[in-house]
C-alpha positions in Angstrom: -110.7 71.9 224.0 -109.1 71.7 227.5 -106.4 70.0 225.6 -105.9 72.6 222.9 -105.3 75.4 225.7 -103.3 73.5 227.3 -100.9 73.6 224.5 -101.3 76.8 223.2 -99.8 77.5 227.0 -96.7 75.7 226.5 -96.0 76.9 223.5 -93.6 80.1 223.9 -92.5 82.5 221.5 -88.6 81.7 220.4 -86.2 84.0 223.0 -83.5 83.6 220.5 -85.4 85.8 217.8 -85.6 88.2 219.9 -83.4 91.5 220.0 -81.6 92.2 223.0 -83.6 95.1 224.7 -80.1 96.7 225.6 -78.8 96.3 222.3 -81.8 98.5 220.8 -81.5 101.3 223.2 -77.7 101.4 222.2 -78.5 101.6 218.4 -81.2 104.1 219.3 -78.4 106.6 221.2 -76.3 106.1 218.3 -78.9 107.5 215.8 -79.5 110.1 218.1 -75.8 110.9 218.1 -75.0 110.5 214.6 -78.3 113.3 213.9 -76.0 115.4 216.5 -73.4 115.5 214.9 -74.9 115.8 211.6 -76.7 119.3 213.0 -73.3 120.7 214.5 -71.9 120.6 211.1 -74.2 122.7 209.6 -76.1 122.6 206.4 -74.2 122.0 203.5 -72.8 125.3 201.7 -75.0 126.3 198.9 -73.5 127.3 196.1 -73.7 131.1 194.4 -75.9 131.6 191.4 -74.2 134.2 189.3 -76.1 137.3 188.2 -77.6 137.4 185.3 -76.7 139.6 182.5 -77.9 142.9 181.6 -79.2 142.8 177.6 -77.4 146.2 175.8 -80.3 148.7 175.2 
């Protein structure tokens, strides 16, 4: 058993797999500008829905 824990220990996790932590905050700042800039445009103009016709009495 002794032995068993003692490998589990050595064992790490690959680094290489890992994402850079700088990396994801930079992807994460550019969401949060692309939203930005998304919201200073505005929402899209809606188009007009024409009137509907009176029927002849």
């Amino acid at each position: 058993m002794d032995t068993l824990h003692a490998v589990l220990r050595s064992l790490r996790g690959e680094t290489k797999s890992r994402p850079d932590p700088v990396a994801v905050f930079r992807e994460f700042v550019d969401h949060l500008d692309r939203l930005g800039r998304r919201e200073r445009q505005g929402p899209p103009a809606r188009r007009a829905r024409p009137r509907p016709r009176r029927r002849a009495k």
